[in-house]
Backbone bond lengths (Angstrom), bond angles and torsions (degrees), N, CA, C in turn:
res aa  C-N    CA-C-N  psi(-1)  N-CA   C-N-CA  omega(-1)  CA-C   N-CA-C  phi
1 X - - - 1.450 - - 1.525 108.46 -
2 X 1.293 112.24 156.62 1.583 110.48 -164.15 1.579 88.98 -147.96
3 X 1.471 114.26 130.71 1.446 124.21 -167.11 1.985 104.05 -110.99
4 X 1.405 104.43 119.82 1.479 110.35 -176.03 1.315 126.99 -55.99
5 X 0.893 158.47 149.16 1.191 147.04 144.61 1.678 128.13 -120.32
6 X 1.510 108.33 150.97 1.794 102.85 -160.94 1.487 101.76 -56.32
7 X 1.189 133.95 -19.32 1.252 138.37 -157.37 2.162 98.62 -69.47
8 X 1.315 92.89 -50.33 1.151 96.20 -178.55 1.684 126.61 -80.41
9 X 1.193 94.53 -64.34 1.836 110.47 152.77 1.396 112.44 -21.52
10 X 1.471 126.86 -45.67 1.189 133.70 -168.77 1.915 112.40 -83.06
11 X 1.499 95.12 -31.67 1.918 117.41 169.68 1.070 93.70 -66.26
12 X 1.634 135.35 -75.65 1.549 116.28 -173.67 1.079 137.15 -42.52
13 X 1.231 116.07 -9.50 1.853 125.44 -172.05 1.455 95.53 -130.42
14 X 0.958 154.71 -40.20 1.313 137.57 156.78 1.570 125.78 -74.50
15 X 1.718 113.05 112.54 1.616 123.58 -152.19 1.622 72.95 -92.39
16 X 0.920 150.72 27.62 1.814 133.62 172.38 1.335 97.63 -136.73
17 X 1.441 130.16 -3.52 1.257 108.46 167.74 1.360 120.21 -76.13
18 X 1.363 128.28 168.43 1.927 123.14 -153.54 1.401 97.10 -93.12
19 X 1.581 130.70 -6.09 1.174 143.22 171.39 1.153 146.35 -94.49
20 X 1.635 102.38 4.18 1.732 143.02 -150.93 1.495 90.18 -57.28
21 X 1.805 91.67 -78.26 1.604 105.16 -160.94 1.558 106.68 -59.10
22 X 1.358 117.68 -57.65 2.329 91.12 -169.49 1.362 95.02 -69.25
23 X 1.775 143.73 -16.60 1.347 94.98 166.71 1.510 125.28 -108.96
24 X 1.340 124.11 50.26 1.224 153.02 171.30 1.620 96.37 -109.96
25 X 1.058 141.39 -57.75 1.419 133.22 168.05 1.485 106.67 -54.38
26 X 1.478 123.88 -67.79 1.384 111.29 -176.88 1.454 118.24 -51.26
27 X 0.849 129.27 -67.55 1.430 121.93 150.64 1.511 124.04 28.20
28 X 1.774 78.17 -83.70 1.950 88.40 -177.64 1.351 121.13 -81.52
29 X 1.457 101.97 15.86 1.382 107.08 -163.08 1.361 102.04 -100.67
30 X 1.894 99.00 -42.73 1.233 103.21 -172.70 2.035 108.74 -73.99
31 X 1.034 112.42 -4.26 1.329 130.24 -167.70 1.482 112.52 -77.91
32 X 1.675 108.64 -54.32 1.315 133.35 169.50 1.333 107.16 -60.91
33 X 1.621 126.33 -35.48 1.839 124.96 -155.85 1.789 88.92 -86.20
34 X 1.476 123.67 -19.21 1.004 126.46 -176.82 1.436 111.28 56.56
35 X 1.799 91.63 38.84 1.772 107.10 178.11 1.813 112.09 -69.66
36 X 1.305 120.20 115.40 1.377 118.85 158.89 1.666 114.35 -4.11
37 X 1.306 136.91 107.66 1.799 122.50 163.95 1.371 94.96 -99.02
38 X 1.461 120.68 162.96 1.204 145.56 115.63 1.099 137.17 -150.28
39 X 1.306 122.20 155.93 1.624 136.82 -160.44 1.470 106.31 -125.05
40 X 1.505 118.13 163.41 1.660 110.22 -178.50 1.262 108.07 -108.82
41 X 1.329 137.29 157.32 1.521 124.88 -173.85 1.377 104.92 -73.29
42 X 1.461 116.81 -1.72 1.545 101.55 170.00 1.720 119.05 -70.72
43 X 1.658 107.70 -37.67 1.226 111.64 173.67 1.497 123.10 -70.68
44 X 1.694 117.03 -31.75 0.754 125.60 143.08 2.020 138.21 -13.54
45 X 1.108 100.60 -69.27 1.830 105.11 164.11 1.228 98.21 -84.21
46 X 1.023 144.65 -45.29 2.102 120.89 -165.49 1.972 96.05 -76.49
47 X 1.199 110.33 -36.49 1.963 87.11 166.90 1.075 118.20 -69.77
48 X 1.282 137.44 -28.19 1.425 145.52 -168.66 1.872 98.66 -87.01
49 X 0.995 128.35 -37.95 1.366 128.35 178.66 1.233 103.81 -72.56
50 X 1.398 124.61 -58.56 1.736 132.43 175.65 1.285 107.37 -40.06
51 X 1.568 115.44 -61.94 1.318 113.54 -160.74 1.561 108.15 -78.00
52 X 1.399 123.84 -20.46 1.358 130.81 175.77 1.785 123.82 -64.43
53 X 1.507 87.33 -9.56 1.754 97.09 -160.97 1.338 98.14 -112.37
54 X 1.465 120.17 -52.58 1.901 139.94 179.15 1.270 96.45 -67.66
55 X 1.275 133.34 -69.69 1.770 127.23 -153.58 1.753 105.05 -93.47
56 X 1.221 112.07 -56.05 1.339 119.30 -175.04 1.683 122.63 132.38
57 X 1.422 112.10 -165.23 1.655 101.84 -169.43 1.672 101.86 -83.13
58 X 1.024 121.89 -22.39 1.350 150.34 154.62 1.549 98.54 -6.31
59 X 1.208 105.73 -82.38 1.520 140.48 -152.68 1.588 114.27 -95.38
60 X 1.414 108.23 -29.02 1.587 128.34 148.36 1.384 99.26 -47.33
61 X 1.694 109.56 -70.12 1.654 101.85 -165.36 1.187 122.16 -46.99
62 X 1.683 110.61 -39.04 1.383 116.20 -161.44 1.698 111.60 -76.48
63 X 1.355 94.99 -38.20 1.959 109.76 168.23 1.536 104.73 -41.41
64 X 1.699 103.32 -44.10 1.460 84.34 -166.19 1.672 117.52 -108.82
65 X 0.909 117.31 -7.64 1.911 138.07 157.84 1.252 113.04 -64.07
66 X 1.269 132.11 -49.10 1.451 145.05 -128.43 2.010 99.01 -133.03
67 X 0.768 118.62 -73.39 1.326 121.45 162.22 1.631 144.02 -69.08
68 X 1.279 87.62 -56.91 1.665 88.60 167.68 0.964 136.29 -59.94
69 X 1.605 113.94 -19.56 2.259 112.30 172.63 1.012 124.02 -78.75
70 X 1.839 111.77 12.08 1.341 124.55 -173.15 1.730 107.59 -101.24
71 X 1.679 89.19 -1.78 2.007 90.01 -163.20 1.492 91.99 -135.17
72 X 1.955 101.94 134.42 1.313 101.14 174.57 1.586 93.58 -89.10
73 X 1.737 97.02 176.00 1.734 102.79 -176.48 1.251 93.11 -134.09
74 X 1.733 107.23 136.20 0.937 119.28 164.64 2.001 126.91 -89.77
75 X 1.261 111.53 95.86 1.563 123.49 173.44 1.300 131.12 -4.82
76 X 1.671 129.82 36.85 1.273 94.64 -154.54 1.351 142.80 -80.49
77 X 1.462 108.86 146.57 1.580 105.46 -177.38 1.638 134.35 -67.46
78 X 1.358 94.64 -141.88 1.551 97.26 -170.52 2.287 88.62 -105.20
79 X 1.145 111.91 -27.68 1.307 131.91 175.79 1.814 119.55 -51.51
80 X 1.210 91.74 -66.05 1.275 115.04 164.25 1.359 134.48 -69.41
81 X 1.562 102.92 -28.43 1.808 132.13 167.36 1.778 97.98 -45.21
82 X 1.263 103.74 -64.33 1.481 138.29 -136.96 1.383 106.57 -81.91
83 X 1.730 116.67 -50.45 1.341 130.16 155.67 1.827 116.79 -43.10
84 X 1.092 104.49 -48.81 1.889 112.76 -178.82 0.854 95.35 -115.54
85 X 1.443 137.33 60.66 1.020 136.84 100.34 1.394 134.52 -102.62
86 X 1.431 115.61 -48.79 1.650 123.05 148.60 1.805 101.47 -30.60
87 X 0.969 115.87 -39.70 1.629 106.95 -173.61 1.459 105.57 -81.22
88 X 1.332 137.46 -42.86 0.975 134.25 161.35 1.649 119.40 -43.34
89 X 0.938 100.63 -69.00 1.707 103.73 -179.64 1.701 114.01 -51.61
90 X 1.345 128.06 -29.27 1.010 140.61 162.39 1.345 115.08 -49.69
91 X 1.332 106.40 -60.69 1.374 125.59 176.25 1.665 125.02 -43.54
92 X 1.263 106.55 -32.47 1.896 146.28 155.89 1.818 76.41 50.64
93 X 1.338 126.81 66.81 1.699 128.40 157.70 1.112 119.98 -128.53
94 X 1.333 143.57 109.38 1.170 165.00 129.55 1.177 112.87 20.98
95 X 1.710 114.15 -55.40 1.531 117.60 -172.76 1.560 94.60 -109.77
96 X 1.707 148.78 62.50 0.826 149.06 -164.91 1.697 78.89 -162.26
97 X 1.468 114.15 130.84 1.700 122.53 -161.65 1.619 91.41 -130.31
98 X 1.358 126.63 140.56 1.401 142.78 168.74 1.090 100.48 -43.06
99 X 1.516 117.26 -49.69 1.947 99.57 -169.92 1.381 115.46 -78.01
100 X 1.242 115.39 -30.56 1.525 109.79 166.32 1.410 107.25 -58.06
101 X 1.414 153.56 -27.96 1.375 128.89 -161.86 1.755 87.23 -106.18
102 X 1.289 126.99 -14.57 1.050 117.34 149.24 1.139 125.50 -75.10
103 X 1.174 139.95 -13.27 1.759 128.73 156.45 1.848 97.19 -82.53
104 X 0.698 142.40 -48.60 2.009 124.08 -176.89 1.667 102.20 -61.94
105 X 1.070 110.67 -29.48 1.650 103.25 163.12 1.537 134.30 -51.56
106 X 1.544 92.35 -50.14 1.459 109.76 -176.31 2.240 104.05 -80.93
107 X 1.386 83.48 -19.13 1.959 82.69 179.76 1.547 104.05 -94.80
108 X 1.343 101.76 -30.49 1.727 74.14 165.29 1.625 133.65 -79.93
109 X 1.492 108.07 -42.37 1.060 111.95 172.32 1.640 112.90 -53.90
110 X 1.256 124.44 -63.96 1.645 113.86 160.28 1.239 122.56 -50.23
111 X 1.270 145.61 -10.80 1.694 151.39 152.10 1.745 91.90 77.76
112 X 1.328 106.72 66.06 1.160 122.01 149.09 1.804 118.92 -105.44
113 X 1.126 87.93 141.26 1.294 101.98 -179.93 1.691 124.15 -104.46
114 X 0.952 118.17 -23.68 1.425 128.92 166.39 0.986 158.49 -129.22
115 X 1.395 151.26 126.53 1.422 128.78 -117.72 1.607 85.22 -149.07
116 X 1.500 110.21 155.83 1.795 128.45 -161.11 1.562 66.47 -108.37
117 X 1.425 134.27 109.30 1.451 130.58 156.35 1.936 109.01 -146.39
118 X 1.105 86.61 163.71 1.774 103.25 157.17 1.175 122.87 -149.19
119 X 1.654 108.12 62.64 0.923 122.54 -171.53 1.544 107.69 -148.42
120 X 1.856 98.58 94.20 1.940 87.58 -174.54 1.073 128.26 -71.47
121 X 1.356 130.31 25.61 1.444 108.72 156.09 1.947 129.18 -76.11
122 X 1.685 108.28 -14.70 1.325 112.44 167.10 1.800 90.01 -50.16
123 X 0.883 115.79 -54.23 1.969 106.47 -136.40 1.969 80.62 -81.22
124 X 1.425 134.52 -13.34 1.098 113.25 175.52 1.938 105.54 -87.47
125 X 1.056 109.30 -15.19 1.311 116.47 170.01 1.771 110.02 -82.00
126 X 1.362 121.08 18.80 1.322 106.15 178.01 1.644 113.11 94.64
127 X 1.121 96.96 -32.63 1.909 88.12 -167.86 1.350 119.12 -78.37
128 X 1.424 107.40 168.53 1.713 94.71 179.09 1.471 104.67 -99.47
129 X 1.270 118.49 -177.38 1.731 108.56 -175.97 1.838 105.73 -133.97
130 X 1.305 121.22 135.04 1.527 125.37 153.35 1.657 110.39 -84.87
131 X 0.802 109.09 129.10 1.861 132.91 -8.96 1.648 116.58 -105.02
C-alpha cells in the first residue's frame, strides 16, 4: 500500500509544477501496479482546496473524477486527530503542517511504509518515498 500525499496529488494535476513529469510517470505506474492507494481526509481537503484555488474547478473536477476512485480514504477521527496532534505540537516547527503528522499517523498505525510524496519530511519520518 502506498499512502498519497497533497504534495504529490497536487504534481499530477499541476503540468507547471517542477515535479509534474516523475510524478505523472509514478502515477501511472502506480495505477498500472494496481498498487493499494490511500490518502487521509485530512489531505484530502488541503489538495482539494489548493487545487481549487491555483488550477481551478477544472482540475478540482478532474482530482476528483479522474484520480480519486483510485484511492481509498482513511476517516480521520477524533483518536487519530489527537495523537498528530500532541505530536505536532511537540514537534514545536513552523514548517511541519498538521496534515502531515496526520498522514505518519495514519502510516504508521496502518504499517505503511511508503508514501507518493515530495515532501521530505516522510523520509525524515522514516518512510521511503515514490518515486
Amino acid at each position: 500500500m502506498v499512502f498519497l500525499d497533497t504534495s504529490a496529488l497536487l504534481a499530477v494535476l499541476d503540468a507547471d509544477d517542477l515535479n509534474h513529469s516523475p510524478a505523472d510517470v509514478a502515477w501511472r505506474r502506480l495505477i498500472e501496479s494496481e498498487e493499494r492507494l490511500l490518502t487521509s481526509s485530512f489531505v484530502l481537503v488541503e489538495v482539494t482546496a489548493l487545487v481549487q484555488r491555483r488550477l481551478g474547478m477544472e482540475a478540482a473536477r478532474a482530482l476528483s473524477e479522474d484520480l480519486l476512485p483510485f484511492v481509498e480514504i482513511e476517516w480521520v477521527g477524533a483518536e487519530i486527530h489527537g495523537a498528530a496532534e500532541a505530536f505536532w505540537l511537540e514537534a514545536n516547527r513552523r514548517q511541519l503542517s498538521l496534515v502531515d503528522c496526520v498522514s505518519f499517523e495514519v502510516m504508521r498505525r496502518r504499517k505503511i511504509e511508503r508514501a507518493f510524496a515530495f515532501d521530505g519530511h516522510f523520509l525524515e519520518q522514516g518512510f521511503s518515498t515514490v518515486p
